[in-house]
Structures are given as structure tokens and as C-alpha cells.
C-alpha positions in Angstrom: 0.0 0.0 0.0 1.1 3.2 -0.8 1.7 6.1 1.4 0.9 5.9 5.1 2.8 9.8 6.3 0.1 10.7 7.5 -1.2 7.3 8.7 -3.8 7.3 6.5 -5.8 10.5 7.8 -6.7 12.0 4.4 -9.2 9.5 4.1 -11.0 10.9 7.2 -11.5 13.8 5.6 -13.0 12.2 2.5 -15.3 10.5 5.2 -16.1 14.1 7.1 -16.8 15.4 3.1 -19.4 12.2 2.5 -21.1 12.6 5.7 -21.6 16.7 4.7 -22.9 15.4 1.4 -25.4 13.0 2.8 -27.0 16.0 4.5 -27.3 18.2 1.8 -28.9 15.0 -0.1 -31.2 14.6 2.9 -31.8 18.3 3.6 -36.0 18.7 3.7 -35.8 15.1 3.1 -39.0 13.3 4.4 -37.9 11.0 6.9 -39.5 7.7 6.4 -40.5 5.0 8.7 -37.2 2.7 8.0 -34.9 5.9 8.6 -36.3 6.4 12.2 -34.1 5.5 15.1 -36.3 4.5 17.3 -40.5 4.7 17.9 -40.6 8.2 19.6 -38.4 9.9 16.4 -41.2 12.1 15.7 -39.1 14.1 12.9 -40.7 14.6 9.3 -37.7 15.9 8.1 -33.8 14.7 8.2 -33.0 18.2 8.5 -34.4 21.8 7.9 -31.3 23.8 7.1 -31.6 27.2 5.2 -30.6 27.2 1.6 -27.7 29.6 2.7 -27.1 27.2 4.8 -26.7 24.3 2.5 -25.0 26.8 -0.1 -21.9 26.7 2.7 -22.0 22.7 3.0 -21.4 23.0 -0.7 -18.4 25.0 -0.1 -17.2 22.9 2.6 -17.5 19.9 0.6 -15.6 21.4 -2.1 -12.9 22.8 0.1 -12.4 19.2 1.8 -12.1 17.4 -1.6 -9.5 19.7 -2.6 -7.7 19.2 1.2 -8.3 15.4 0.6 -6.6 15.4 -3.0 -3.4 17.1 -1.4 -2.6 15.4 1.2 -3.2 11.9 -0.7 -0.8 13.6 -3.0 1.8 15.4 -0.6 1.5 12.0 1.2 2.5 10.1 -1.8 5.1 12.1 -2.8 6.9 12.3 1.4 6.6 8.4 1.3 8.7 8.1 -1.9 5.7 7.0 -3.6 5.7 10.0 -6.9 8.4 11.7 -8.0 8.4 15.4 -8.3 7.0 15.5 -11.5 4.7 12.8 -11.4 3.5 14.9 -8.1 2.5 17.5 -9.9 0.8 15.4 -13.0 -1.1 13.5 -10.4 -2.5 17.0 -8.5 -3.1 18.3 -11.7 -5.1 15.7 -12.8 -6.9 14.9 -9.4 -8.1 18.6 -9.2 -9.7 18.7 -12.7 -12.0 15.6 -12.2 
């Protein structure tokens, strides 16, 4: 396996950035009866965040993809992993999907 500098952590932050998408996907979201924790979750809605609200998720979800990309790709590249240049083809590239 490659890398491992930073033991791995970048993929947390891929994790923080899915669990920030799955509440802008469930945002005014209906809760239905399998999605209920338990028999007293009373809630009609996942959640009931303003749209400026959800516009900032958006940022932040954008902002940690980018934060995940470079440190897979610093990480990489400390751990002997990429070269110089194939550092920069791979950030390149990762930043423009």
C-alpha cells in the first residue's frame, strides 16, 4: 500500500466530506419509517437547514475534496511513492475531475 505519512488521515477527511454530502442530499428530506431511530423519532424531516445554509456545506464539501486530494498527494510524494514531476501530473489531474 502506498503512502501511510500521514497514517492514513486524508481519508477521514473524505469521510467528514461524504457525511456533509449525505446531509445536503437529505436536507427537507422526508424521513420515512425505515430511517427512524427509534418509535418516539417524531421528525418529518432529516433536517431543515436554510438554503444559505446548505449553499456553505457545498463550499465545505468542495474545500475538503480539494484538502483530501493534497494530502493523498503530498503524502505520496513524502513516502517516496511520486516523483516530483509525477506529483504535480497526479494533482493536476486529481483537481480537474
Amino acid at each position: 500500500m502506498s503512502g501511510g505519512h500521514f497514517d492514513y488521515y486524508q481519508y477521514k477527511i473524505g469521510e467528514i466530506r461524504e457525511i456533509i454530502e449525505n446531509i445536503i442530499e437529505k436536507n427537507n428530506k422526508p424521513v420515512l419509517e425505515e430511517d427512524r431511530q427509534d418509535k418516539w423519532d417524531d421528525r418529518v424531516v432529516h433536517y431543515d437547514y436554510s438554503d444559505e445554509v446548505i449553499a456553505e456545506f457545498k463550499n465545505a464539501v468542495e474545500a475538503l475534496r480539494v484538502a483530501e486530494i493534497y494530502a493523498q498527494r503530498i503524502d505520496w510524494f513524502i513516502s517516496d511513492d511520486d516523483s516530483e514531476k509525477t506529483f504535480f501530473e497526479r494533482l493536476k489531474e486529481d483537481l480537474k475531475k
